[in-house]
N, CA, C and O of each residue as an XYZ file, in Angstrom:
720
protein
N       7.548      1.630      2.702
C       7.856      0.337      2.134
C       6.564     -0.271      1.614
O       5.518     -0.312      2.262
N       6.731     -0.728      0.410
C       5.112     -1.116     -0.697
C       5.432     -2.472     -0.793
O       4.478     -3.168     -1.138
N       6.588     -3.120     -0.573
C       6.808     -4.698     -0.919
C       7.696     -5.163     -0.177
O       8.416     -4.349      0.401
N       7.948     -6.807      0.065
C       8.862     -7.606      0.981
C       9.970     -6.951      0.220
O      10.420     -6.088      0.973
N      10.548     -6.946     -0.776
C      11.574     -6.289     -1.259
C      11.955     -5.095     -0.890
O      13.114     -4.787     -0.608
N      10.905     -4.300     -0.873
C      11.625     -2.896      0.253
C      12.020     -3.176      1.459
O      13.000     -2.578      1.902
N      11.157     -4.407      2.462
C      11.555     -4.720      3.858
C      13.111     -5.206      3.530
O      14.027     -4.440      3.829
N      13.356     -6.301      3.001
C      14.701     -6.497      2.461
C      15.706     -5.341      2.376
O      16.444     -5.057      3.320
N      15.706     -4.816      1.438
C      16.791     -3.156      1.777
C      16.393     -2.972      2.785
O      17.395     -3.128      3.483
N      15.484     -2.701      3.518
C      15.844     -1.686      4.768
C      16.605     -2.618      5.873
O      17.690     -2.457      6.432
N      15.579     -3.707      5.982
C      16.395     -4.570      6.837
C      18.047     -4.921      6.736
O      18.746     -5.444      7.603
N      18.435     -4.460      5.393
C      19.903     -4.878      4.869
C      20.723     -3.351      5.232
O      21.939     -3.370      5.422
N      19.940     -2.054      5.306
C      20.736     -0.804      6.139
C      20.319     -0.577      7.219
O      20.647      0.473      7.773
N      19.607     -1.344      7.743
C      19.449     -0.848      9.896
C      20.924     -1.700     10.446
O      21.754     -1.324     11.274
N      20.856     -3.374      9.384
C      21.754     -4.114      9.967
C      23.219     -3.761      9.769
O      23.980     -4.172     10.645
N      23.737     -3.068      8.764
C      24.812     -2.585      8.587
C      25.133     -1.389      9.390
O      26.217     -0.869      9.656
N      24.028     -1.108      9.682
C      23.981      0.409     10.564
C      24.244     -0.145     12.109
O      24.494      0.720     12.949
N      24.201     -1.589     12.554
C      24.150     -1.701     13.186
C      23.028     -1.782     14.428
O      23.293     -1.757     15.630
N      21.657     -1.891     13.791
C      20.356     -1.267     14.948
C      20.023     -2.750     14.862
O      20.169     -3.666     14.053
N      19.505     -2.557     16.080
C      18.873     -4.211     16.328
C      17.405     -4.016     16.200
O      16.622     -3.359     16.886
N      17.201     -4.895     14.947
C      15.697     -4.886     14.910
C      14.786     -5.578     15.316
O      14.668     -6.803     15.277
N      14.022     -4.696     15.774
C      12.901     -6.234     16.922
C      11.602     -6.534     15.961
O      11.216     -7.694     15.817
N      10.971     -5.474     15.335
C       9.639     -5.542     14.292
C      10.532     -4.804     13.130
O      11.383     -3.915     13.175
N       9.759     -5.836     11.713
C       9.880     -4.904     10.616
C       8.863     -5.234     10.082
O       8.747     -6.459     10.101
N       7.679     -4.497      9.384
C       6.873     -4.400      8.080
C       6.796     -3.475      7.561
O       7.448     -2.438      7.676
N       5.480     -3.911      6.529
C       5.546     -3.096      5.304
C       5.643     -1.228      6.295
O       5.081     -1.062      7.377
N       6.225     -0.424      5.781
C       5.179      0.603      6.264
C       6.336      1.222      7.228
O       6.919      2.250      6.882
N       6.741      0.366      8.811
C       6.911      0.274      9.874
C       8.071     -0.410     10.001
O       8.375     -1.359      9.277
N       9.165      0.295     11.449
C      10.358     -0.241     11.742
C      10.264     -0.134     13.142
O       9.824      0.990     13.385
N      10.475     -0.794     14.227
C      10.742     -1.124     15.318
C      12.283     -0.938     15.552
O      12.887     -1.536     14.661
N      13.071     -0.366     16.368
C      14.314     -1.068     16.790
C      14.763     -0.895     18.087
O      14.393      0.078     18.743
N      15.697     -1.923     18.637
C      16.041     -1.630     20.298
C      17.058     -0.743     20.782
O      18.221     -0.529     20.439
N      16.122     -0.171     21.891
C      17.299      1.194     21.898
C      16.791      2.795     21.613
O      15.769      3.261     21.109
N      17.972      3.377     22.167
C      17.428      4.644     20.957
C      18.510      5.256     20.191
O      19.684      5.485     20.481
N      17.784      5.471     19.091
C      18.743      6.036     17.633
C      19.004      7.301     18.439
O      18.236      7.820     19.249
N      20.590      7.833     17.970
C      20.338      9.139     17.923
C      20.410     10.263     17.000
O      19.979      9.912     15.901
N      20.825     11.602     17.021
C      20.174     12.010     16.306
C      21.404     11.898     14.799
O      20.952     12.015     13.660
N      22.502     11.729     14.973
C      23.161     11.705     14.366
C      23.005     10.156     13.601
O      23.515     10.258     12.485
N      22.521      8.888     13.807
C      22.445      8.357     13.657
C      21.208      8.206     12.358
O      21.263      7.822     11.190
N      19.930      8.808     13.389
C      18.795      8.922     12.720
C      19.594      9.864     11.153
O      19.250      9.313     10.107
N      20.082     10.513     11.038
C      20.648     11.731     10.229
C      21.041     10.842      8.940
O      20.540     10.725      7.822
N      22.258     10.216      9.641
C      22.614      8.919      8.416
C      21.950      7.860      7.666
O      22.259      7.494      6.532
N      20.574      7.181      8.736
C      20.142      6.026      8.428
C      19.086      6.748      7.301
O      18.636      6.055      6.389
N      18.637      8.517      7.452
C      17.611      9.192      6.781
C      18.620      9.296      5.340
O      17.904      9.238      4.340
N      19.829      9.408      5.064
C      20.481      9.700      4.101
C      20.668      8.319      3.230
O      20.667      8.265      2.000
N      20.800      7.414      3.970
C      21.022      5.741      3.461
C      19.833      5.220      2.805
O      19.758      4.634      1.725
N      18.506      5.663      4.001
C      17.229      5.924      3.362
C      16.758      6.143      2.000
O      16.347      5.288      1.214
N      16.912      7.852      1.759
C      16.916      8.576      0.860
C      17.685      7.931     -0.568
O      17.267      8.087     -1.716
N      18.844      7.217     -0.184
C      19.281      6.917     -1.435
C      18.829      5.818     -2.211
O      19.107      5.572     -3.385
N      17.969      5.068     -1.286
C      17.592      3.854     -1.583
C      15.982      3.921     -2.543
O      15.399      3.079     -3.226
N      15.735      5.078     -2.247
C      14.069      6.076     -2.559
C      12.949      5.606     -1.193
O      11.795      5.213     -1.362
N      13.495      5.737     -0.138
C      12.699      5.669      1.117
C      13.116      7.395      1.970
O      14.153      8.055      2.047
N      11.844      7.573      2.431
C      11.646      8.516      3.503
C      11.521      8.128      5.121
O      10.782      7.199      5.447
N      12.190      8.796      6.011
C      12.166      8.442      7.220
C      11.625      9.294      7.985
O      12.150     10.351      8.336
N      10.097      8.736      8.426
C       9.169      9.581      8.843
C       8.938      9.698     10.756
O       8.523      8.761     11.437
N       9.162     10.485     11.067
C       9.133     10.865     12.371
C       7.671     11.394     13.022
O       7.042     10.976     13.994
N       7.401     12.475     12.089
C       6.277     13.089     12.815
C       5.307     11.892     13.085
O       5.498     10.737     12.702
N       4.655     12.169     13.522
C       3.052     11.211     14.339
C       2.131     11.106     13.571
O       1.244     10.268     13.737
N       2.176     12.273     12.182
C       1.121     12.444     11.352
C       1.285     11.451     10.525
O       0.791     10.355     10.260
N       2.237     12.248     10.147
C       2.957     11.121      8.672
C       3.113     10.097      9.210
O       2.556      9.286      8.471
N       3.790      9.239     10.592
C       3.551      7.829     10.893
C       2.259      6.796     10.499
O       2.369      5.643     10.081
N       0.934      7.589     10.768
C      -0.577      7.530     10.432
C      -0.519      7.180      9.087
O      -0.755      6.051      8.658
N      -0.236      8.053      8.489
C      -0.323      7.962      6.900
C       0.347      7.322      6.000
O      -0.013      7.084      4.847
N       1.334      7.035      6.515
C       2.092      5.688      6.330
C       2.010      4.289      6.511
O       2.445      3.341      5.858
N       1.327      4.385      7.587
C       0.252      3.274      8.140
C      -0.953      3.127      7.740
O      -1.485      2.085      8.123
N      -1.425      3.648      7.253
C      -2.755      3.424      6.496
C      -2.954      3.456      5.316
O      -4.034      3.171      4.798
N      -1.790      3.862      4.627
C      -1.181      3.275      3.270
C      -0.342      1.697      2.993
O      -0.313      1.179      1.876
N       0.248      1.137      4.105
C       1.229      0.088      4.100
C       0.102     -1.044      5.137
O       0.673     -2.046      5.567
N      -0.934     -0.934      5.392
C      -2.079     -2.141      5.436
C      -3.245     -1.554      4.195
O      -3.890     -2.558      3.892
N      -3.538     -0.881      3.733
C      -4.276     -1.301      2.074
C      -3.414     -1.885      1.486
O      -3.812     -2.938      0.988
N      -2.063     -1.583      1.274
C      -1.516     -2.169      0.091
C      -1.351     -3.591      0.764
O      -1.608     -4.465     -0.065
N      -1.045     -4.042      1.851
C      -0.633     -5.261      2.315
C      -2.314     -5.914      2.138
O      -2.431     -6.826      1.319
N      -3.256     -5.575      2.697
C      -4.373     -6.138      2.043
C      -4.738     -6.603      0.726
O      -4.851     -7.797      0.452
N      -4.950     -5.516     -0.208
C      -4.801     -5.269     -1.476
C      -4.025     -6.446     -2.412
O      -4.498     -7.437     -2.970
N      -2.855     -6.011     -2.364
C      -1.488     -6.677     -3.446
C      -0.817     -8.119     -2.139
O       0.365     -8.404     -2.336
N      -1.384     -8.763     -1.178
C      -0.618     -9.276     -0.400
C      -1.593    -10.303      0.223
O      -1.163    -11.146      1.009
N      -2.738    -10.250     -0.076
C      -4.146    -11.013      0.727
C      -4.741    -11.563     -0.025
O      -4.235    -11.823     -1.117
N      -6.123    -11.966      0.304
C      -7.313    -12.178     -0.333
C      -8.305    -11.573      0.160
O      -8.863    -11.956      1.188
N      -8.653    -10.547     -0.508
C      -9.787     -9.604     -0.161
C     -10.955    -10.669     -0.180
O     -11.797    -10.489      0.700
N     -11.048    -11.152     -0.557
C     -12.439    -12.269     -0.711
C     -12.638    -12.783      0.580
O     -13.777    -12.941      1.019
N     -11.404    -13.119      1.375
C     -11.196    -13.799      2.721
C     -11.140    -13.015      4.136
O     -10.754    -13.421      5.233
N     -11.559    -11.988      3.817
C     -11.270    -10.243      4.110
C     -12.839    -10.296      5.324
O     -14.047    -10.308      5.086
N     -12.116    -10.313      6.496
C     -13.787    -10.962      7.475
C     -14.250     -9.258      8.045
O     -15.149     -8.897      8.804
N     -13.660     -8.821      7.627
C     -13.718     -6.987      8.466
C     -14.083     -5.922      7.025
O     -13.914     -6.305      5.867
N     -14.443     -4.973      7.289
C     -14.653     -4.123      6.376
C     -13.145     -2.802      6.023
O     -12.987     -2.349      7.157
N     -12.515     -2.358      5.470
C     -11.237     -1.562      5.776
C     -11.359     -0.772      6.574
O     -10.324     -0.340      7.081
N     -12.578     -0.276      7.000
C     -12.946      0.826      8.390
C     -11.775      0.261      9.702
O     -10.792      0.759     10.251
N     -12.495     -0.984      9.802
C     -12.346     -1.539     11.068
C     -11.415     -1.955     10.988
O     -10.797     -2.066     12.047
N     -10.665     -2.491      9.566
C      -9.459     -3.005      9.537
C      -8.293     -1.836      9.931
O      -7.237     -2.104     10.503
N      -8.662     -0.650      9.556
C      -7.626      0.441      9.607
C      -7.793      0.819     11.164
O      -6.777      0.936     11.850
N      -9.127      1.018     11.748
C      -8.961      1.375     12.790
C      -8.633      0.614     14.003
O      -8.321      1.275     14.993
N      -8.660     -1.113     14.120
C      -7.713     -1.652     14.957
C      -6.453     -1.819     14.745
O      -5.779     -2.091     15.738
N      -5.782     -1.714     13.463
C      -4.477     -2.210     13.560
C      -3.615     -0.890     13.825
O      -2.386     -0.816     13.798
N      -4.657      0.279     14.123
C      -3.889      1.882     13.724
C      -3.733      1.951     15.311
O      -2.659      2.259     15.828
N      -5.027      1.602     16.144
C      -5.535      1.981     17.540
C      -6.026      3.634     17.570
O      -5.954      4.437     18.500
N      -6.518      3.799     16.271
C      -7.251      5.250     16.224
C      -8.780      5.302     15.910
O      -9.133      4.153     15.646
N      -9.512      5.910     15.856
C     -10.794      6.117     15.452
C     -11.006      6.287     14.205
O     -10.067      7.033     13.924
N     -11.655      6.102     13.118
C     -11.703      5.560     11.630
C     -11.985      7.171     11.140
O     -11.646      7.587     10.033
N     -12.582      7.890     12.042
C     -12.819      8.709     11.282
C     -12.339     10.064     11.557
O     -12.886     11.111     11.211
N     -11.005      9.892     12.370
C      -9.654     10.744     12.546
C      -8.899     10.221     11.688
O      -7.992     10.889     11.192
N      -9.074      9.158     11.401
C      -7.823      8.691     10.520
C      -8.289      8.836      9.114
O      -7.492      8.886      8.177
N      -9.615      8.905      8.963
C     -10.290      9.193      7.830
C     -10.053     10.715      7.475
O      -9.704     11.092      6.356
N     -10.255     11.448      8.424
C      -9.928     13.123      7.834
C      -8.694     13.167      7.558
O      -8.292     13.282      6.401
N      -7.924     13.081      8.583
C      -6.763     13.021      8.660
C      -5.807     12.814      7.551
O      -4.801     13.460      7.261
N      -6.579     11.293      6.736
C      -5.431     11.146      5.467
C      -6.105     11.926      4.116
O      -5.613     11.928      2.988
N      -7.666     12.748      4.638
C      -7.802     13.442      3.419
C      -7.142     14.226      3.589
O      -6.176     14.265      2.827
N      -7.242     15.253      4.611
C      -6.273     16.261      4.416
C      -4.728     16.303      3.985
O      -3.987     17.172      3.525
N      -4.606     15.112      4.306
C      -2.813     15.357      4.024
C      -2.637     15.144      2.435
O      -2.127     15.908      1.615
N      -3.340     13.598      2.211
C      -3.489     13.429      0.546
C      -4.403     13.730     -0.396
O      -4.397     13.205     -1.510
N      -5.459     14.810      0.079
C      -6.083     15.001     -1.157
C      -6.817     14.170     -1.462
O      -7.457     14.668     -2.387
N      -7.325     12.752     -1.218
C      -7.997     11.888     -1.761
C      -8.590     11.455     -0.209
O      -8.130     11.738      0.897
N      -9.729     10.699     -0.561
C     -10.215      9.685      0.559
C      -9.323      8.144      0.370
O      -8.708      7.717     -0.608
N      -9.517      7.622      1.555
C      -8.897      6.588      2.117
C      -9.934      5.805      0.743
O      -9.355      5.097     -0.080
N     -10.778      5.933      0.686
C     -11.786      5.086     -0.467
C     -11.260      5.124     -1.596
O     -10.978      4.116     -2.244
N     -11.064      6.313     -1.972
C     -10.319      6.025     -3.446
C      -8.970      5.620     -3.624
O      -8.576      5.081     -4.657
N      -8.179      5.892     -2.543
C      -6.594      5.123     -2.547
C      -7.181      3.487     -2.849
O      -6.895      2.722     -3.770
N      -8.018      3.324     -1.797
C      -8.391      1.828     -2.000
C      -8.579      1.609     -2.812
O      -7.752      0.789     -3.210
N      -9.965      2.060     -4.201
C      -9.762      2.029     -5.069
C      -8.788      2.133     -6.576
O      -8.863      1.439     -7.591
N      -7.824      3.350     -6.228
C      -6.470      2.939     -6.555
C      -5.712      1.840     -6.894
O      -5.352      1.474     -8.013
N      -5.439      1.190     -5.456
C      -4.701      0.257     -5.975
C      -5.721     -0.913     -5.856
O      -4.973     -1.690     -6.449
N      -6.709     -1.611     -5.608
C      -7.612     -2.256     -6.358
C      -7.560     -2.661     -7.915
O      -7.665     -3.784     -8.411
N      -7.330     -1.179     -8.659
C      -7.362     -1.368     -9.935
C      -5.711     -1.322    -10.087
O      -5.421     -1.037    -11.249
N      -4.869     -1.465     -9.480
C      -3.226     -1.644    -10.178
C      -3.114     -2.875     -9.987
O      -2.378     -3.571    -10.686
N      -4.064     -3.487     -8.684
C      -4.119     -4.990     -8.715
C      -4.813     -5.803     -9.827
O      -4.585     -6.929    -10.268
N      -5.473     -5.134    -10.048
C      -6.355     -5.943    -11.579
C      -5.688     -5.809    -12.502
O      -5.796     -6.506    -13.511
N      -4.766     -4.784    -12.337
C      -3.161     -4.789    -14.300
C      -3.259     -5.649    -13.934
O      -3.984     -6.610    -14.191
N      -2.168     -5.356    -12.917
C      -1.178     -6.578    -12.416
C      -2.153     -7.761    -12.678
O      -1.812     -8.014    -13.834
N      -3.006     -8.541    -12.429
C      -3.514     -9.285    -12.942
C      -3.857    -10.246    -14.086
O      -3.813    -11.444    -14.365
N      -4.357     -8.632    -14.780
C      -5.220     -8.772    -16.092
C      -3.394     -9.018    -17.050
O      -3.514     -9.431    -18.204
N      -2.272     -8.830    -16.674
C      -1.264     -8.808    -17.416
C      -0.344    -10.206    -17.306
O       0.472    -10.550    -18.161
N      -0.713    -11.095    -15.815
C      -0.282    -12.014    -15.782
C      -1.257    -12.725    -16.844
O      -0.618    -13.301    -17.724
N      -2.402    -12.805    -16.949
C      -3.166    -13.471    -17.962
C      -3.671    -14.873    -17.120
O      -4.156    -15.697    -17.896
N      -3.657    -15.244    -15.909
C      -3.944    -16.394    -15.177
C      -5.259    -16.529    -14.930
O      -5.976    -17.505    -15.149
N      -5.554    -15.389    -14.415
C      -7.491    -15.857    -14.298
C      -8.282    -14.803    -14.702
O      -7.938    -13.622    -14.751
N      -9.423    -15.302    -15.007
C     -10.423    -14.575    -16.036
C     -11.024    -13.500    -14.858
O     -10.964    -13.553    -13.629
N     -11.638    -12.490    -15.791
C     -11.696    -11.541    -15.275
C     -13.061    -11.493    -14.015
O     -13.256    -10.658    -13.132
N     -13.830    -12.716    -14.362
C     -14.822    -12.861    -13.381
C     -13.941    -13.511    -11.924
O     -14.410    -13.235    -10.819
N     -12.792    -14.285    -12.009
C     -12.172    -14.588    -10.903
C     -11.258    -13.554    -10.474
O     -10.549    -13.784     -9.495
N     -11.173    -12.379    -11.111
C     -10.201    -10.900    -10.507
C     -11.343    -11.081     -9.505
O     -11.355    -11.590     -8.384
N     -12.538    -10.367    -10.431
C     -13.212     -9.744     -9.402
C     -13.800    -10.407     -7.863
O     -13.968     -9.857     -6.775
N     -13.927    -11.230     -8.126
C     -14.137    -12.375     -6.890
C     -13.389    -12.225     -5.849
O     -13.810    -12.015     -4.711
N     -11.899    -12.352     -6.276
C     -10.662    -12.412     -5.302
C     -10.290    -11.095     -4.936
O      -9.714    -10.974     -3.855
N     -10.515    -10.023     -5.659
C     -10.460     -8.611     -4.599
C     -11.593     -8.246     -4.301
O     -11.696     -7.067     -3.961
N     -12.756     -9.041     -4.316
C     -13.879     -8.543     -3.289
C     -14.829     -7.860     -3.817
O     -15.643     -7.406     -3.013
N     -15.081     -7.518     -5.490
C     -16.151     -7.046     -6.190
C     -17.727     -7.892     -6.137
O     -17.997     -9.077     -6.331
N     -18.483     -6.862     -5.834
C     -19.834     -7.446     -5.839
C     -20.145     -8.467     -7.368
O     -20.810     -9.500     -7.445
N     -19.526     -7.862     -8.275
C     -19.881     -8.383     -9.627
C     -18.678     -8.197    -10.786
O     -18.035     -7.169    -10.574
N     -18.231     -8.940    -11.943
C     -17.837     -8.097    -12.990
C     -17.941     -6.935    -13.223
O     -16.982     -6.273    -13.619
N     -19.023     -6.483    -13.045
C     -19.869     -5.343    -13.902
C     -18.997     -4.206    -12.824
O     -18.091     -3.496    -13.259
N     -19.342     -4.188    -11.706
C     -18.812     -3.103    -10.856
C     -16.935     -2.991    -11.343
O     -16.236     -2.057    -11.736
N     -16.695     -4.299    -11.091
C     -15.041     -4.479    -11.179
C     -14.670     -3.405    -12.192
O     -13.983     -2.404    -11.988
N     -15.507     -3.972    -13.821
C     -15.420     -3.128    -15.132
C     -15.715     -1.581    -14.660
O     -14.814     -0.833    -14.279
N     -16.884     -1.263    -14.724
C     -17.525      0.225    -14.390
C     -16.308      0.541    -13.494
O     -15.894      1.673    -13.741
N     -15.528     -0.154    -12.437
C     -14.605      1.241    -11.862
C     -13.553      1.078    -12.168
O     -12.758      1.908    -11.727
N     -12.958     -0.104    -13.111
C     -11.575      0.464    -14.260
C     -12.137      1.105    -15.241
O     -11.247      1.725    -15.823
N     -13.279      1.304    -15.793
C     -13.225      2.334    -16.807
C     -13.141      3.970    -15.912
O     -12.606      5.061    -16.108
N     -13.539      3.682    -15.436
C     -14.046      5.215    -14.174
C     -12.282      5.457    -14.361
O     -11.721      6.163    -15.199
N     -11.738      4.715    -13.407
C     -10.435      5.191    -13.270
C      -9.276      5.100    -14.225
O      -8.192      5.634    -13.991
N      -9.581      4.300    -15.473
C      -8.496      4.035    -16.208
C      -9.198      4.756    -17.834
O      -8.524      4.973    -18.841
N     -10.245      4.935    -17.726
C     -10.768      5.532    -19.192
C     -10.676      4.051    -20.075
O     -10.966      4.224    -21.259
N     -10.390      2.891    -19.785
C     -10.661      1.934    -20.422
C     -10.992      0.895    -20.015
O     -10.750      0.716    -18.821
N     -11.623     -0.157    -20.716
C     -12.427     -1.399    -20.042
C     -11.365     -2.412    -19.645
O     -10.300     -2.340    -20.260
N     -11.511     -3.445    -18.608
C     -10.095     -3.942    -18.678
C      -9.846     -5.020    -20.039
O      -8.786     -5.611    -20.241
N     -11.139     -5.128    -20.949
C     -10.522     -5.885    -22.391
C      -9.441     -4.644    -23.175
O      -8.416     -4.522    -23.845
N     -10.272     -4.075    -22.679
C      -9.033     -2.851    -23.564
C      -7.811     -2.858    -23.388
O      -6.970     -3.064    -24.263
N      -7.583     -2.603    -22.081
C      -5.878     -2.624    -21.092
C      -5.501     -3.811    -21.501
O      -4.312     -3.916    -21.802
N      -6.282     -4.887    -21.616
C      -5.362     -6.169    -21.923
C      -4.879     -6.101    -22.992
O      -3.662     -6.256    -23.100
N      -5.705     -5.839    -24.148
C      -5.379     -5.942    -25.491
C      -4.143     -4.543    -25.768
O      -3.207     -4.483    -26.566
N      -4.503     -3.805    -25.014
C      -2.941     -2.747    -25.446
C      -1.518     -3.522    -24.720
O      -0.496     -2.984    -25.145
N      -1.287     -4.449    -23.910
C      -0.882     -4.761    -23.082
C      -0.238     -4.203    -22.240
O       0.987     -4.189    -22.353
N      -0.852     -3.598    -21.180
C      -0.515     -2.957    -19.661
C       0.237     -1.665    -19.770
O       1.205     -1.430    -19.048
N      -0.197     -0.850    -20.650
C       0.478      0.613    -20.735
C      -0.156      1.326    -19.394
O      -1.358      1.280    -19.131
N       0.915      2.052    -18.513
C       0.572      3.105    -17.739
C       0.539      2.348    -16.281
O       0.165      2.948    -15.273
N       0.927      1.093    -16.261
C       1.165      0.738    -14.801
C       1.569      1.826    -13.836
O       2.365      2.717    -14.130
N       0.992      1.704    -12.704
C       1.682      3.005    -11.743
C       2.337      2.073    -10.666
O       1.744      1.235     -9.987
N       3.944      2.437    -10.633
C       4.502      1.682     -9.737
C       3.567      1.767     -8.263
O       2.944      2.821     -8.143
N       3.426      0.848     -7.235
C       2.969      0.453     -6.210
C       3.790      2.066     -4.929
O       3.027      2.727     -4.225
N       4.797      2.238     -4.944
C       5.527      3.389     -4.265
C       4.935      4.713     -4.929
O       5.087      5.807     -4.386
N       4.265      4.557     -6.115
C       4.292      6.265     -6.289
C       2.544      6.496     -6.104
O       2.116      7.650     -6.109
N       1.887      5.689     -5.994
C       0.200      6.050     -5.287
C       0.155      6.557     -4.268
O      -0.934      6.818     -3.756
């Protein structure tokens, strides 16, 4: 789950399903009781149709979790207001060591936890640069760039264009928030 809108559906098929939910966020489902397996079977099919996966293993729980607090940081915060570094942020809210959880999500995704961050960093600056509300020296401010200059240098890095560019094409190539 990448948005309150995904918590919404899900929360709208546990309750039809009948599960009593005690926690829901981004990412993460709590419920009282235990599912069983036939249950789990259906709620994975109700899931599935909705474009959600229902992740069991311990691994993938991790990695799911350390994808669903960047993005809740990221697209949901103020990185500017941001009193922890994402190390520490990932490794208390995970209760793992930063740098198990650091191998851990290279191996599974191919990328470092740094560049996901960076990732969506820059889908937050479309998203931004497309509402047209604040100038590009106040992007960078509010997700936590040392400077313009860096902000620029790593949308060109990652987007092959400056963000005057992206603006002026207007916002071709958004990557939905679920498929990073």
């Amino acid at each position: 789950m990448v948005c309150p809108r995904c918590i919404k559906v899900v929360t709208n098929i546990l309750t039809e399903q009948q599960l009593d939910i005690l926690d829901i966020q981004l990412g993460k489902v709590t419920v009282k009781g235990i599912v069983t397996e036939p249950q789990q079977e259906k709620l994975s099919g109700l899931l599935q149709q909705e474009g959600f996966v229902l992740i069991d293993d311990r691994k993938q729980q991790l990695i799911a979790g350390i994808k669903s607090i960047i993005v809740q940081a990221v697209h949901h915060s103020e990185l500017d207001e941001m009193r922890e570094n994402f190390s520490t942020l990932l490794a208390g809210k995970l209760q793992k060591d930063y740098h198990y959880l650091s191998n851990l999500f290279s191996e599974t995704e191919g990328t470092t936890i740094e560049q996901y961050i960076i990732q969506q960093k820059i889908e937050r600056v479309k998203e931004l640069l497309v509402y047209n509300e604040l100038s590009l020296s106040e992007i960078s401010y509010k997700l936590g760039y040392s400077s313009v200059a860096h902000l620029s240098a790593q949308f060109k890095k990652v987007t092959g264009l400056t963000p005057s560019q992206f603006k002026q094409l207007k916002a071709p190539g958004r990557i939905p928030l679920d498929k990073i």
